[in-house]
C-alpha positions in Angstrom: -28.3 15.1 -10.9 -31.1 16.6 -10.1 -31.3 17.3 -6.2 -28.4 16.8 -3.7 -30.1 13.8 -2.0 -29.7 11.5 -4.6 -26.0 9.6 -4.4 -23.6 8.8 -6.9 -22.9 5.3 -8.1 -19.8 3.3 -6.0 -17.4 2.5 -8.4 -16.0 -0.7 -7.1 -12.4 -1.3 -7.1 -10.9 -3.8 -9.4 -8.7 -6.8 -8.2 -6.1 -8.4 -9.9 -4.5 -11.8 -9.1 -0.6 -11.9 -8.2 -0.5 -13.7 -11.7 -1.9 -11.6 -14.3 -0.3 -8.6 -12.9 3.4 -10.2 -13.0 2.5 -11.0 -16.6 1.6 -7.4 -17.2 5.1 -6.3 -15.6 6.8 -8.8 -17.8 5.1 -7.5 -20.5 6.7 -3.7 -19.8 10.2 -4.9 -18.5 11.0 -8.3 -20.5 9.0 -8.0 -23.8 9.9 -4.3 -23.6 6.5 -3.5 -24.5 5.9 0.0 -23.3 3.6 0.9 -19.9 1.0 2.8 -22.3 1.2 0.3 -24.7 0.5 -3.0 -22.7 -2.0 -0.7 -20.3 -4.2 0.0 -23.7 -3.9 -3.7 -24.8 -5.1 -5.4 -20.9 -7.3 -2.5 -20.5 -5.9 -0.6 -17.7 -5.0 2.5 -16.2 -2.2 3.8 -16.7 -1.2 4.7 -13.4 -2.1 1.0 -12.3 0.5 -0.4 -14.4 3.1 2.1 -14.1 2.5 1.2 -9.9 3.1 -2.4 -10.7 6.4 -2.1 -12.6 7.5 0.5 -10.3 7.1 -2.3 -7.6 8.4 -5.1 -9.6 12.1 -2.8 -10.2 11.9 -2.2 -6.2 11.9 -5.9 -5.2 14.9 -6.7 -8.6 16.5 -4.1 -6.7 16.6 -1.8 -9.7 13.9 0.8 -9.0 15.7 4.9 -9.6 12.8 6.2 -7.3 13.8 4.6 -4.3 10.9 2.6 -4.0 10.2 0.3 -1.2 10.5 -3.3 -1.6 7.8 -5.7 -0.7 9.2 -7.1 2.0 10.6 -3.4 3.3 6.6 -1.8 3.4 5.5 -5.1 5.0 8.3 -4.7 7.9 7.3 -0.6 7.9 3.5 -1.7 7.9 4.7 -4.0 11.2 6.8 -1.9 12.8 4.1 0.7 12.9 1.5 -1.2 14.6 4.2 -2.3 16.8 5.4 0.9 17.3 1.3 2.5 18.0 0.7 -0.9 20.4 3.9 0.1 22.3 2.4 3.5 23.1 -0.9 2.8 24.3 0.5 0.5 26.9 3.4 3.3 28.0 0.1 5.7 28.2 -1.7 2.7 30.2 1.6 2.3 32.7 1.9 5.9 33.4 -1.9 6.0 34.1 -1.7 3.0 36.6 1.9 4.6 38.2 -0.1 8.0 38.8 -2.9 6.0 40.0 -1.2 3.8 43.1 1.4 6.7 43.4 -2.4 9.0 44.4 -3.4 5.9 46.4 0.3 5.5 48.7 0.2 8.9 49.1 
């Protein structure tokens, strides 16, 4: 580059279908191909696959990291919106309680 003005090319992200990437993970933990292995052959990171089978032994319930589930980041995912929704109308009660307590005053 040149000059700071000019901007770097966005690097989109790659998507996978629910498909290909369970036959990835079944490549790694039933055809015990290994993660660098079947990465190199489908032509992905690394990283990306070790991710997926890391997931894949959450949900069988067999993960060594403690990995969440599925189902367990989609409740945390829930709980926290929940949980942000549930303050906002607390803040939004104790503003309106100040309020008519200033106007019975």
């Amino acid at each position: 580059m040149e000059n700071g003005n000019q901007q770097k090319a966005v690097r989109r992200r790659r998507q996978f279908a629910d498909e290909y990437k369970a036959g990835a993970v079944r490549l790694v933990l039933v055809e015990g191909k290994s993660i660098t292995g079947a990465a190199k052959d489908l032509g992905l990171a690394v990283s990306v696959l070790s991710r997926w089978v890391e997931q894949a032994r959450a949900n069988q319930g067999t993960s060594q990291r403690g990995t969440l589930t599925t189902e367990e980041k989609e409740e945390l995912t829930r709980l926290r919106k929940e949980n942000r929704e549930l303050r906002l109308e607390r803040e939004i009660l104790k503003k309106a309680a100040a309020f008519f307590a200033k106007e019975n005053a």
